[in-house]
N, CA, C and O atoms as CSV, one atom per row, in Angstrom:
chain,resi,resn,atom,element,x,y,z
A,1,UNK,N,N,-9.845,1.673,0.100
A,1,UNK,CA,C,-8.968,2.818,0.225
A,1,UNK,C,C,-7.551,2.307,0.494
A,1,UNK,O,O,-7.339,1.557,1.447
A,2,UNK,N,N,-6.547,2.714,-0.359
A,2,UNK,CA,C,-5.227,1.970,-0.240
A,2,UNK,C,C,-4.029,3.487,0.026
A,2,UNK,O,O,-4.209,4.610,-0.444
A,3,UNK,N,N,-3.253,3.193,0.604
A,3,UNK,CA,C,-2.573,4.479,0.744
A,3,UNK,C,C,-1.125,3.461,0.672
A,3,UNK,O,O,-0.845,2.369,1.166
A,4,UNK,N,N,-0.372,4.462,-0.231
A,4,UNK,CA,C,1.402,3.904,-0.362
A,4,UNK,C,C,1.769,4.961,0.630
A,4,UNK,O,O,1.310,6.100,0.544
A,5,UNK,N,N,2.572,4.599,1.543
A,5,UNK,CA,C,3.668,5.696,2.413
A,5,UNK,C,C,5.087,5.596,1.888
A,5,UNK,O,O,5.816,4.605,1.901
A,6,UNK,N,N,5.438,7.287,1.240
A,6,UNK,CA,C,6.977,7.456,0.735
A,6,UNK,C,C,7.249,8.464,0.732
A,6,UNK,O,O,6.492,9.372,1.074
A,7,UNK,N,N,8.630,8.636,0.271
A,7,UNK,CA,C,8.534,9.431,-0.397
A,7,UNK,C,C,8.791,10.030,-1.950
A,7,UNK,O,O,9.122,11.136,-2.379
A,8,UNK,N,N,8.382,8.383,-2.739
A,8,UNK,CA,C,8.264,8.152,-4.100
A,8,UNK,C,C,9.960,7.891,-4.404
A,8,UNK,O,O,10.495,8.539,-5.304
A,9,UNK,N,N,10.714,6.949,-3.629
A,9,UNK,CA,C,11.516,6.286,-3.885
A,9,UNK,C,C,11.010,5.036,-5.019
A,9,UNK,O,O,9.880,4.640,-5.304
A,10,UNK,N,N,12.617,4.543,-5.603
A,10,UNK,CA,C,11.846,3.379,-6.151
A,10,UNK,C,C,11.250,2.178,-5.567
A,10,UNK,O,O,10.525,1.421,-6.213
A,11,UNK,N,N,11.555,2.014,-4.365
A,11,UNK,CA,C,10.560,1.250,-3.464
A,11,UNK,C,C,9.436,1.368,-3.318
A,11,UNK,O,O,8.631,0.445,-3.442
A,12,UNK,N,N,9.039,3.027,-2.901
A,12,UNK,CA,C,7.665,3.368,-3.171
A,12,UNK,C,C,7.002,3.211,-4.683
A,12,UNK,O,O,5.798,3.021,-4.856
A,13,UNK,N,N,7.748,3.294,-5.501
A,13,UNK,CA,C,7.064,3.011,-6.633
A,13,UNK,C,C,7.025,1.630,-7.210
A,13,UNK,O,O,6.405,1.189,-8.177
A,14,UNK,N,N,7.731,1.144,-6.487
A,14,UNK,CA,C,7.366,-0.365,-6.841
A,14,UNK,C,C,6.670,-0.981,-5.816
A,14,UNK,O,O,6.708,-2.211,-5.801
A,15,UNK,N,N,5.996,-0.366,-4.893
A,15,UNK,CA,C,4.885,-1.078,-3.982
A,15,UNK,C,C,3.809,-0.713,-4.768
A,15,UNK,O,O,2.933,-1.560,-4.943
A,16,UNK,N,N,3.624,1.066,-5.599
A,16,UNK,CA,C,2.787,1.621,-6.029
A,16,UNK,C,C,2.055,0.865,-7.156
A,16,UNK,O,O,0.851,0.806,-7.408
A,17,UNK,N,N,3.388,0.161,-7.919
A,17,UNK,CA,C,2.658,-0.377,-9.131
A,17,UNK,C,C,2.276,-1.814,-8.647
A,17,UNK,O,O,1.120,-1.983,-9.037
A,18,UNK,N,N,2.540,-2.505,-8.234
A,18,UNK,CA,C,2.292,-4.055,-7.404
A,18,UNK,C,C,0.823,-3.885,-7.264
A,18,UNK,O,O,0.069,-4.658,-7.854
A,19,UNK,N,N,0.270,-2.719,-6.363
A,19,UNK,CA,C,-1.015,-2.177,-5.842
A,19,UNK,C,C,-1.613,-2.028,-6.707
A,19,UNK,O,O,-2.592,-2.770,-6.621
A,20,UNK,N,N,-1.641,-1.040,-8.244
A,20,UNK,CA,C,-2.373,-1.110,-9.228
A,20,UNK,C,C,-2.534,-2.247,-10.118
A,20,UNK,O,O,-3.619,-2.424,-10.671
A,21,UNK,N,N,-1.512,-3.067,-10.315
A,21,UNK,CA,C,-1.483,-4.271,-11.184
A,21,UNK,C,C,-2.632,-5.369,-10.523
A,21,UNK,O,O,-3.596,-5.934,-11.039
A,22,UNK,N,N,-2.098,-5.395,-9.216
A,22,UNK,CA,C,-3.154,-6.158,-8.151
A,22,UNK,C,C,-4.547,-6.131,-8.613
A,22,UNK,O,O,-5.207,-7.066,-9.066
A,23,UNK,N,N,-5.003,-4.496,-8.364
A,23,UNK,CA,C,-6.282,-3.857,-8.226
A,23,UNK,C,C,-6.870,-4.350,-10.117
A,23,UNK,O,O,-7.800,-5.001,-10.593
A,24,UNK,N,N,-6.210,-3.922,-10.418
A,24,UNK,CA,C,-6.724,-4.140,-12.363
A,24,UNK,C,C,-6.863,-5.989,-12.137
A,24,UNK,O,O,-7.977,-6.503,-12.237
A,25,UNK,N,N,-6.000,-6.590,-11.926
A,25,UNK,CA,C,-5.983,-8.380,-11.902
A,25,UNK,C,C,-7.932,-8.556,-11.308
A,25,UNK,O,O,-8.921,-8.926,-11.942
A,26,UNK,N,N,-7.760,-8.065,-9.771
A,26,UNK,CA,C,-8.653,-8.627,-9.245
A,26,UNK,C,C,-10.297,-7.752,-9.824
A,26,UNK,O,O,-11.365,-8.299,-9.550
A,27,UNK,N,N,-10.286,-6.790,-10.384
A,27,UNK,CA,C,-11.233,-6.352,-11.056
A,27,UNK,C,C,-12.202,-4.921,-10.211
A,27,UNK,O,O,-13.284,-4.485,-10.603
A,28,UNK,N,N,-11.447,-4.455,-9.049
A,28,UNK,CA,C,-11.981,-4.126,-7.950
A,28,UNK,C,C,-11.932,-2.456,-8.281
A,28,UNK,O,O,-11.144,-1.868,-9.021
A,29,UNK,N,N,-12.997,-1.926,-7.511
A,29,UNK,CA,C,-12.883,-0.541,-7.616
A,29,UNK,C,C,-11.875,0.379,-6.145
A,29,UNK,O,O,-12.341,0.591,-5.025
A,30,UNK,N,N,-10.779,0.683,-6.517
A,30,UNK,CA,C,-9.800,0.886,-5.135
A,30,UNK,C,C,-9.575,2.334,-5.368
A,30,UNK,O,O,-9.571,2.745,-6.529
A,31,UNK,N,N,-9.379,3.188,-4.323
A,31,UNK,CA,C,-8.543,4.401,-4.041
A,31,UNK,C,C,-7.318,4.177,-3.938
A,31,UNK,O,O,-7.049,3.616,-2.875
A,32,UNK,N,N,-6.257,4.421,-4.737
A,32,UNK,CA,C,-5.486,4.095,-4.456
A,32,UNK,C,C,-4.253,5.370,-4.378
A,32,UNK,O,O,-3.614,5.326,-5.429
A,33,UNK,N,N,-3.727,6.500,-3.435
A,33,UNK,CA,C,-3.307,7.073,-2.778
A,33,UNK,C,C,-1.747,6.983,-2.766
A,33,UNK,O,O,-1.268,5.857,-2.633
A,34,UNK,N,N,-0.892,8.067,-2.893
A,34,UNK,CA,C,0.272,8.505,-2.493
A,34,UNK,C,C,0.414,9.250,-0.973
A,34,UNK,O,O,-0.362,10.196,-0.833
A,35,UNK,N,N,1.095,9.025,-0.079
A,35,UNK,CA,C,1.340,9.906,0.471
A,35,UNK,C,C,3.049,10.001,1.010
A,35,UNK,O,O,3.848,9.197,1.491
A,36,UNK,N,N,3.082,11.588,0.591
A,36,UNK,CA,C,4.449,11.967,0.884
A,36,UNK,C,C,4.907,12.542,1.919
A,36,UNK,O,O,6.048,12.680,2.361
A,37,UNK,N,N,3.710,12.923,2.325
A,37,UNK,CA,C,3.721,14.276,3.332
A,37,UNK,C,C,4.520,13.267,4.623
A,37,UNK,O,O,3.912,12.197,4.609
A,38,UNK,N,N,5.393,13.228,5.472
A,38,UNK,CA,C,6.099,12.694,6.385
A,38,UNK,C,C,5.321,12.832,7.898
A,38,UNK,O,O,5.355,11.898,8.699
A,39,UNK,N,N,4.679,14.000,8.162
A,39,UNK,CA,C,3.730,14.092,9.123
A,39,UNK,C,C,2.630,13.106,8.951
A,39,UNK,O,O,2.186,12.558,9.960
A,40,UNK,N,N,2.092,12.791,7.652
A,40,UNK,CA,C,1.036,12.025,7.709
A,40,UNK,C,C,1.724,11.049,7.619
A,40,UNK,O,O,0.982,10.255,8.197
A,41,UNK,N,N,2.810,10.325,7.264
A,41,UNK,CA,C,3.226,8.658,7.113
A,41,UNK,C,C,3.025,8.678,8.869
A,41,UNK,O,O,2.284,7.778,9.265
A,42,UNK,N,N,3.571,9.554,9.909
A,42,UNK,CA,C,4.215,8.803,10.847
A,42,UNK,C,C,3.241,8.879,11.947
A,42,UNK,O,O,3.478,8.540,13.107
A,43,UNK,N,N,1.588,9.574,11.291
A,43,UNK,CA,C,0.461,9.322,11.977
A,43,UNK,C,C,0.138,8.172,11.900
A,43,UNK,O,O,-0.749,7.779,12.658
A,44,UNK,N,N,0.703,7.329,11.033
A,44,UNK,CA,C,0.283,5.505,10.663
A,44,UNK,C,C,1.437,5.017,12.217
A,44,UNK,O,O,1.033,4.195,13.040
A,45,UNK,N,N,2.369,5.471,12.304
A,45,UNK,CA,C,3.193,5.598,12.890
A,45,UNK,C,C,4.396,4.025,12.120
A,45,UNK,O,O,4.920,3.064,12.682
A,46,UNK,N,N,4.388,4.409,10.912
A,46,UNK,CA,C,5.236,4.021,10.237
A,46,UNK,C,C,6.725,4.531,10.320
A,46,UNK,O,O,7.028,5.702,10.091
A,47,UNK,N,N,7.639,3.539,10.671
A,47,UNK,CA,C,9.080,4.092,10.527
A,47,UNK,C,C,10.167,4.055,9.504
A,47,UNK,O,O,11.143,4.708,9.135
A,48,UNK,N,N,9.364,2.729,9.171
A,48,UNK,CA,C,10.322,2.724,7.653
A,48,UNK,C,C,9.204,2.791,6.258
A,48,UNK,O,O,8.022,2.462,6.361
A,49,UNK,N,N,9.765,3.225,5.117
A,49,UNK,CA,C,8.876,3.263,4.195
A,49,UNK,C,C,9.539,2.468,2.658
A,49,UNK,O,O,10.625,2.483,2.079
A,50,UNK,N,N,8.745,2.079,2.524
A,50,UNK,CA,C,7.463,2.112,1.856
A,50,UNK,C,C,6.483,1.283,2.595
A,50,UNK,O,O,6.664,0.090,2.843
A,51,UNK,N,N,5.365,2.011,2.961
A,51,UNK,CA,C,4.116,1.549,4.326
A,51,UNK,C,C,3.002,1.233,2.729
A,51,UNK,O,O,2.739,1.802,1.669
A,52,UNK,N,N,2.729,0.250,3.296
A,52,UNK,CA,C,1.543,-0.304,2.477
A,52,UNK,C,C,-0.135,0.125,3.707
A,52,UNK,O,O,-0.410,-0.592,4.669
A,53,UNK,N,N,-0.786,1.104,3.400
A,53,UNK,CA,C,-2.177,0.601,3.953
A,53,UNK,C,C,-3.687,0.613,3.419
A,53,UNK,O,O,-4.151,1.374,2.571
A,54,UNK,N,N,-4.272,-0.297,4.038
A,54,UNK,CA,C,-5.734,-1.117,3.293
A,54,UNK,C,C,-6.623,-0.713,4.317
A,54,UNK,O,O,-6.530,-1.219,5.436
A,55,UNK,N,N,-7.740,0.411,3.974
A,55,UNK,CA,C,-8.770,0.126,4.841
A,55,UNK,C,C,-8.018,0.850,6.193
A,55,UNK,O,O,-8.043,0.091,7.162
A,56,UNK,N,N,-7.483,1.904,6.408
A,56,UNK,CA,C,-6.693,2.429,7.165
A,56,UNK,C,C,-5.717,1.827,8.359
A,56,UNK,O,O,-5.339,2.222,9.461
A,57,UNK,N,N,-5.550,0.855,7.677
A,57,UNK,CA,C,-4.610,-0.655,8.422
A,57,UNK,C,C,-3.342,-0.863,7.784
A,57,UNK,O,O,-3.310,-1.378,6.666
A,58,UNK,N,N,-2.253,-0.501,8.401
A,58,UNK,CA,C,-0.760,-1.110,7.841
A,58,UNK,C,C,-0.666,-2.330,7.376
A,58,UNK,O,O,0.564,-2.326,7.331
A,59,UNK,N,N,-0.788,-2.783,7.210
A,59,UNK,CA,C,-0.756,-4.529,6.638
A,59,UNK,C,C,0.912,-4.463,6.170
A,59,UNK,O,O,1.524,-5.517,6.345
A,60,UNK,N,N,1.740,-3.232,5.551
A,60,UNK,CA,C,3.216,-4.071,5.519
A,60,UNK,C,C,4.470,-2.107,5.968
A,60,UNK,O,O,4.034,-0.977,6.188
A,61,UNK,N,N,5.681,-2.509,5.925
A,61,UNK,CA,C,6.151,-1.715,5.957
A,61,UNK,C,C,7.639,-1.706,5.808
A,61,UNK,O,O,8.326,-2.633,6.237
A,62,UNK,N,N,8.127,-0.688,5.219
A,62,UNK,CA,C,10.032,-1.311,5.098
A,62,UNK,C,C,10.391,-1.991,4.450
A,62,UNK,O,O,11.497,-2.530,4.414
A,63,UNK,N,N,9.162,-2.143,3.542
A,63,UNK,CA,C,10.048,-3.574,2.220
A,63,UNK,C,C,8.788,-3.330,1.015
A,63,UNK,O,O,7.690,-2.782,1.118
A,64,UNK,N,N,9.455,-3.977,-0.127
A,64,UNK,CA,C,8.401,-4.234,-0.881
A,64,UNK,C,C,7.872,-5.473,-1.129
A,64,UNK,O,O,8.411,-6.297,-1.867
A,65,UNK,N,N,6.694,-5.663,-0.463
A,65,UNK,CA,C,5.870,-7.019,-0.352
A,65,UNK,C,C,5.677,-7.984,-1.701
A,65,UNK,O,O,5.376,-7.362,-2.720
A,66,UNK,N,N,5.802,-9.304,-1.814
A,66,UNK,CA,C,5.084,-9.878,-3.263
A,66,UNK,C,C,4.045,-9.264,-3.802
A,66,UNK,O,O,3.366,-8.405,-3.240
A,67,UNK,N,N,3.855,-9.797,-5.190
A,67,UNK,CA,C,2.399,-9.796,-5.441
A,67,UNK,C,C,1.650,-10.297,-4.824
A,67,UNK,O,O,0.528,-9.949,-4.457
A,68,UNK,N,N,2.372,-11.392,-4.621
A,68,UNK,CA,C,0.802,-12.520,-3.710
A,68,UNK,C,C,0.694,-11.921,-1.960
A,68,UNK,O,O,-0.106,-12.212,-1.071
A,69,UNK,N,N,1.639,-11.172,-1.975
A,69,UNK,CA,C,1.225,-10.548,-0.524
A,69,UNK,C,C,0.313,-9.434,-0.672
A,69,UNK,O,O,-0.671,-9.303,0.057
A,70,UNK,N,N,0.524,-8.870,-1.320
A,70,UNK,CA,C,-0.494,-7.768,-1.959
A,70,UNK,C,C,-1.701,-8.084,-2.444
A,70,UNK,O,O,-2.596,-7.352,-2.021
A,71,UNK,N,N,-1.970,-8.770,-3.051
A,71,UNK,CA,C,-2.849,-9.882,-3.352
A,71,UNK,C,C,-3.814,-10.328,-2.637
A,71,UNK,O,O,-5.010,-10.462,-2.896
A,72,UNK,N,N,-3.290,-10.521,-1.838
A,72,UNK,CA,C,-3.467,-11.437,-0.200
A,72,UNK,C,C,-4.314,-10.364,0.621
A,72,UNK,O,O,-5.472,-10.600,0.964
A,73,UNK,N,N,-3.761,-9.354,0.868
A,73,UNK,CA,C,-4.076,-8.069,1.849
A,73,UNK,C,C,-5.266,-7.518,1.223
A,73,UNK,O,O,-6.325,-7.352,1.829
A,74,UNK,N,N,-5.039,-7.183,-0.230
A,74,UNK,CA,C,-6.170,-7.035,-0.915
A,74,UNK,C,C,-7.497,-7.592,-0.497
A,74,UNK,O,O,-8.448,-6.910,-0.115
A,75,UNK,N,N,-7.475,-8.679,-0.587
A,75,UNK,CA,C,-8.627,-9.709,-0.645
A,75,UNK,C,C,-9.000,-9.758,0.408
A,75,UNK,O,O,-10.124,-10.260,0.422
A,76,UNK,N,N,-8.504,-9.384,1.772
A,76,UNK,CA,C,-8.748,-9.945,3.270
A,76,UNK,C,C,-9.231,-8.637,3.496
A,76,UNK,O,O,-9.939,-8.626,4.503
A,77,UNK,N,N,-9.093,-7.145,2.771
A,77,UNK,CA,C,-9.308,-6.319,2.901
A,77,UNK,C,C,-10.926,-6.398,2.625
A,77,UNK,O,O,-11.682,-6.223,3.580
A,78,UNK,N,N,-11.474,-6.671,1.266
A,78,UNK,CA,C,-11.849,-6.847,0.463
A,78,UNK,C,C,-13.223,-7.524,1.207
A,78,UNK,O,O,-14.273,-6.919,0.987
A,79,UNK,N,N,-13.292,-8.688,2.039
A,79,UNK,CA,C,-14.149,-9.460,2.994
A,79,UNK,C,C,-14.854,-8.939,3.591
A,79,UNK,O,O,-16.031,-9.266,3.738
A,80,UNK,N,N,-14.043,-7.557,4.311
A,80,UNK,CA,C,-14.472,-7.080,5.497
A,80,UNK,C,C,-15.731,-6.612,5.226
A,80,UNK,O,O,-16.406,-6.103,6.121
C-alpha cells in the first residue's frame, strides 16, 4: 500500500511517477494512492509535501526522493 501526500503539484507528480515506474521495474503488485485531502496528509503528520508512504510508514517527505531511494523503500517495504 503506497500513498503520495499532495496536492498534485509537480513534485507530487513526480514522486507519483518514480512510484509507478519503480512498482512496474520491480514486478510487484502495489496500491498505489493519491492523497489530497490536507486533513488526511497531516494525520501522517506530514508538513511538507510531497510525503512518500509504504505500508503506512513515511519513509520520505519535502522533496522528491531518487529512484534508487524509492527503490530502496520499496524493497525494505517489500521484506516485511
Amino acid at each position: 500500500d503506497i500513498k503520495i501526500l499532495g496536492t498534485g503539484c509537480a513534485k507530487c507528480r513526480a514522486v507519483e511517477k518514480e512510484v509507478k515506474e519503480v512498482v512496474d521495474e520491480l514486478g510487484i503488485d502495489a496500491n498505489v494512492e493519491e492523497v489530497k485531502d490536507m486533513a488526511k496528509i497531516m494525520e501522517y503528520k506530514v508538513m511538507m509535501t510531497p510525503g512518500l508512504v509504504i505500508d503506512g510508514t513515511v519513509v520520505s517527505s519535502g522533496h522528491v526522493p531518487s529512484r534508487k531511494d524509492v527503490r530502496k523503500y520499496i524493497e525494505q517495504a517489500n521484506k516485511s
